[in-house]
N, C-alpha and C positions, 0 to 999 in steps of 0.2 A: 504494500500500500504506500503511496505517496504522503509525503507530508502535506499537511494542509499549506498555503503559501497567504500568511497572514495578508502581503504587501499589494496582493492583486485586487483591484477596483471588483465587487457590485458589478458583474455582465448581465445584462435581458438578453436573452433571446425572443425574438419574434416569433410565433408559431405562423403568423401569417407576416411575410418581410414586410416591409415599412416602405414606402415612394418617398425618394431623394433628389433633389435636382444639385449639381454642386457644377463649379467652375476652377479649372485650373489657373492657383494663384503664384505657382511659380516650380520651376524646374529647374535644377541643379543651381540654385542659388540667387538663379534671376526670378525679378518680378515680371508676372505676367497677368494677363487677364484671358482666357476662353471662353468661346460659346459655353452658354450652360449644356450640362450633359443630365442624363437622365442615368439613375440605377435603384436598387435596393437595396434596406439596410434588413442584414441578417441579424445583428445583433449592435449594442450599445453600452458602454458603459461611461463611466467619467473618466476615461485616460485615452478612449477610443474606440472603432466601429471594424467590423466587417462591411464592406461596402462588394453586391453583383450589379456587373453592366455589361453592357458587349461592347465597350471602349477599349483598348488596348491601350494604357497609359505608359507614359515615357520611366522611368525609373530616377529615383529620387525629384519626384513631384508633390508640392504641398497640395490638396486639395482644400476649397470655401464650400461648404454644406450649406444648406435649411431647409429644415424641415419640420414639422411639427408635431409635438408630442404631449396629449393631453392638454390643446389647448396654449400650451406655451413654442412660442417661434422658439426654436435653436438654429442658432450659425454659428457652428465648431469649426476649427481651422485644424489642419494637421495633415501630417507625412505618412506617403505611401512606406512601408517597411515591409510585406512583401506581397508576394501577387500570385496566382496560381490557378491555371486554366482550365474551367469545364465542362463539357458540354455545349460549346460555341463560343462560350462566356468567360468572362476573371472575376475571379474574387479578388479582392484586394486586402490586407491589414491594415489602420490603418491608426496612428499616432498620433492623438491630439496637441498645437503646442498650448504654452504655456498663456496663449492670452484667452481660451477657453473653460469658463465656467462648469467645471467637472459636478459642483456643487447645486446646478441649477438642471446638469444633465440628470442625478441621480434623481432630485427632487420632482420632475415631470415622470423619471420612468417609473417613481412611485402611485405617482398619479394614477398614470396610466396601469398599472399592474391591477390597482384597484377597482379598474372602470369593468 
């Protein structure tokens, strides 16, 4: 058996994924702006998301999210860290940074677990 990992965030999983639209806000260090992209989120916590789309992203790409959870808009920012393909599709991992409200992610996915 595994040790419990006291340090790991609070994950939701969706039973039904969650509609995302986000835009890439920069790639290997540069600032940029994209079309909005369309995916789903598999899952949520306050450090970061699984994110499915049929985009095939660049590597080391920040992505801008929003989407909404229980009534509360979020727009998390954060780094792809890794990707892996299936089905037509990529999932992605993906790293919140630090100007993300991990405190207002938990608080909605509360919400929402309740509803």
């Amino acid at each position: 058996m595994s040790p419990f990992k006291r340090q790991e965030p609070f994950r939701y999983v969706f039973r039904v994924p969650h509609d995302t639209s986000f835009f890439i806000s920069g790639i290997k260090g540069k600032t940029l702006q994209s079309k909005p992209g369309k995916g789903v989120l598999l899952n949520l916590s306050a450090g970061g998301l699984r994110l499915r789309t049929p985009l095939d992203l660049p590597d080391e790409t920040m992505l801008a999210f929003t989407f909404t959870i229980a009534d509360t808009e979020l727009q998390p920012i954060g780094q792809v860290v890794w990707k892996r393909k299936e089905l037509g599709e990529y999932i992605y991992g993906v790293d919140f940074d630090e100007t993300t409200d991990g405190n207002a992610v938990v608080k909605a996915l509360k919400a929402y677990a309740k509803a």
